[in-house]
N, C-alpha and C positions, 0 to 999 in steps of 0.2 A: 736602189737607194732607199734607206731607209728612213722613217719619220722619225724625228728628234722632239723629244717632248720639254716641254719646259720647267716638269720637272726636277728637284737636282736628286741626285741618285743618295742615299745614307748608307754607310759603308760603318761598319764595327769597328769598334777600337783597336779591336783582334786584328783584324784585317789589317787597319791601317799602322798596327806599328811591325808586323808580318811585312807589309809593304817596304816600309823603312828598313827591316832590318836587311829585305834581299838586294834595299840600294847597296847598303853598307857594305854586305858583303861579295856585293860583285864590281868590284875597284873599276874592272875593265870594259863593262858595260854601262852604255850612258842611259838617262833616265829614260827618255821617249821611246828608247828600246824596249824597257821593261813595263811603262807604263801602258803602251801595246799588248805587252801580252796580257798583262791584269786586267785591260779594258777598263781603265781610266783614263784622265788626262791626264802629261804632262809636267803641267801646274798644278794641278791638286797632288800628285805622287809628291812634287819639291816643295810642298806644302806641309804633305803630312812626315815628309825628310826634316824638314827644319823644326816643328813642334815637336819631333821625336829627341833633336839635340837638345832644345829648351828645356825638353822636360827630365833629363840627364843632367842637366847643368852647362853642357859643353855651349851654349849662346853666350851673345852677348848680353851684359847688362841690363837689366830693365826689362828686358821681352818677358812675356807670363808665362808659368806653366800652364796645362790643361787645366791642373784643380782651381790655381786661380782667375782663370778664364772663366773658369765652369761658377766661381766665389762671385765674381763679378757681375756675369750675368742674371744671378739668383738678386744680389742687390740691386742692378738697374729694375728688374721687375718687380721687388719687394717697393721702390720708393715709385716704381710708377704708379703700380695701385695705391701706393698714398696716398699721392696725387691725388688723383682720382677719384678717391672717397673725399679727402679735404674738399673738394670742387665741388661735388655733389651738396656736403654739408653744408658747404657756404650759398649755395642755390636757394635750398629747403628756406621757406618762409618760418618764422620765428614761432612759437607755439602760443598764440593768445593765450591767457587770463582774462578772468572775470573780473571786470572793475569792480572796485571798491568807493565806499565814500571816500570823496575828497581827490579822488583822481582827475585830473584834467579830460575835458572832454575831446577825442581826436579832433584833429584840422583837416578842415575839407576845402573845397574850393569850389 
């Protein structure tokens, strides 16, 4: 028996729409068959089946392509470090000046 890492394994585009097309074209065999010999799962084989219709057109409504998956997650990480700078910025203590005549003197306690 061997050890299982918990790693997830990254498989190539190549691969995975190779994958797809050999669901495609083998009507008569079912997924867990094939996904055996490719030494994958499964669920990731009817995984990378279905983003392969998506990105064809042949899905339904609303589901994403790759590109706009790929679009989406460039944005979620563009406004997370937004974030994340604004947060910082708003931490940062304010940049004293040198008083002037006539300024109030700070409040203490």
């Amino acid at each position: 028996m061997g050890i299982k890492s918990n790693m997830a394994k990254r498989y190539t585009a190549e691969f995975k729409r190779d994958a797809a097309a050999l669901i495609r074209s083998s009507p008569h065999r079912n997924v867990t068959e094939i996904a055996r010999e490719l030494g994958v799962s499964p669920e990731g084989l009817r995984g990378w089946v279905k983003q392969h219709k998506t990105d064809r057109g042949e899905s339904r409504p609303g589901e994403l392509t790759t590109a706009e998956r790929e679009e989406l997650t460039r944005l979620r990480r563009q406004t997370s470090s937004s974030r994340r700078r604004s947060k910082t910025c708003a931490r940062r203590p304010p940049i004293s000046r040198p008083r002037r005549h006539g300024d109030p003197l700070p409040f203490r306690r």
